[in-house]
C-alpha positions as CSV (number, residue, x, y, z in Angstrom):
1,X,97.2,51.6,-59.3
2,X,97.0,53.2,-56.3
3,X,98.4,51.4,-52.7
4,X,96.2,49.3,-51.3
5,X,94.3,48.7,-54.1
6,X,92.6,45.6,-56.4
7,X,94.2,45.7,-59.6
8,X,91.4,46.5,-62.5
9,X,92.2,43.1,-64.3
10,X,93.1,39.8,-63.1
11,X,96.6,38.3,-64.1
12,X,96.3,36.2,-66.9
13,X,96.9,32.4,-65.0
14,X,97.0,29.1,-66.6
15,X,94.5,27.6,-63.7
16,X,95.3,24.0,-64.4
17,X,99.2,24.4,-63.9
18,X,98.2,25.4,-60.3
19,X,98.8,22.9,-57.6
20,X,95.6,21.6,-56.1
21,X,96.0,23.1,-52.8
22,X,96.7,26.8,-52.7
23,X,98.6,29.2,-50.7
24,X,96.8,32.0,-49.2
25,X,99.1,34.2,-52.1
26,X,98.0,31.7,-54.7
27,X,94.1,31.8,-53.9
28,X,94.6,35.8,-53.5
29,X,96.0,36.1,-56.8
30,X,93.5,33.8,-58.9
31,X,90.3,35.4,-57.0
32,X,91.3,39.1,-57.0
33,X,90.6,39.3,-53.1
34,X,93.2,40.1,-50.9
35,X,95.6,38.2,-48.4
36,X,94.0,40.6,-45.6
37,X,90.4,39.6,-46.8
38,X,91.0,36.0,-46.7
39,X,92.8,36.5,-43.0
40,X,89.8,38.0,-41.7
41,X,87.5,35.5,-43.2
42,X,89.4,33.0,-41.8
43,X,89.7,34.6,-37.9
44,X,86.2,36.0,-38.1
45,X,84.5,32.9,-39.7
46,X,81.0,33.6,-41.7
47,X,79.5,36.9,-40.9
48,X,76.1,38.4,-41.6
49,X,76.1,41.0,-43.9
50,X,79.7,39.7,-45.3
51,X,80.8,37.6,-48.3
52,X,82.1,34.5,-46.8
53,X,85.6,33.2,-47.2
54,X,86.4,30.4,-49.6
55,X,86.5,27.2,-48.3
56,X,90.1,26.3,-46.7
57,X,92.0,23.1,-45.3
58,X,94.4,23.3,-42.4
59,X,97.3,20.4,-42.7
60,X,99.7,20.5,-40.2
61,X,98.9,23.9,-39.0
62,X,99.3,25.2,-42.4
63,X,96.1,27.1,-44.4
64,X,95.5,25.8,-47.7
65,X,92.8,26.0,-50.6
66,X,91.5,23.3,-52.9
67,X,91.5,25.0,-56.1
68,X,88.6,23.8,-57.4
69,X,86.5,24.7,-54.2
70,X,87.4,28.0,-54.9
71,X,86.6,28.0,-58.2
72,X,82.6,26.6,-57.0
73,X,83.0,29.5,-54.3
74,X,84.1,31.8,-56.9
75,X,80.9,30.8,-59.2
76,X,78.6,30.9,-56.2
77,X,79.2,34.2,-55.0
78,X,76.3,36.7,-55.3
79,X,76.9,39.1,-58.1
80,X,75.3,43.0,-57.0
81,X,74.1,45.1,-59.3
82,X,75.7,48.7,-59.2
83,X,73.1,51.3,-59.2
């Protein structure tokens, strides 16, 4: 894998040992997106032409993820065809 890159296949993860709010690294890891991704989603907000970021909670200044949100966001995304 070369630097910089998505790995091919996601790590094998037991979803419901997760905690219910996730890290930035956690939600990274699960969704095969990366930490950068999910800053810029996050500073930019929503985007035309761009795939949204997952939904997010801030508590006490701190970014977090409900789990299952972005497990619907993972679900909802568009899928595109590769021609």
């Amino acid at each position: 894998m070369g630097r910089g890159k998505a790995p091919r296949e996601l790590p094998n993860i037991d979803f419901d040992s997760l905690p219910h709010l996730l890290n930035e690294f956690q939600c990274a890891l699960i969704t095969g997106i990366s930490v950068a991704f999910l800053r810029l989603s996050r500073s930019e907000g929503p985007r035309e032409g761009r795939t949204p970021g997952p939904p997010l909670v801030r508590i006490d200044g701190r970014i977090r993820y409900p789990k299952e949100d972005v497990a619907k966001w993972v679900r909802e995304l568009p899928r595109r065809v590769a021609v």
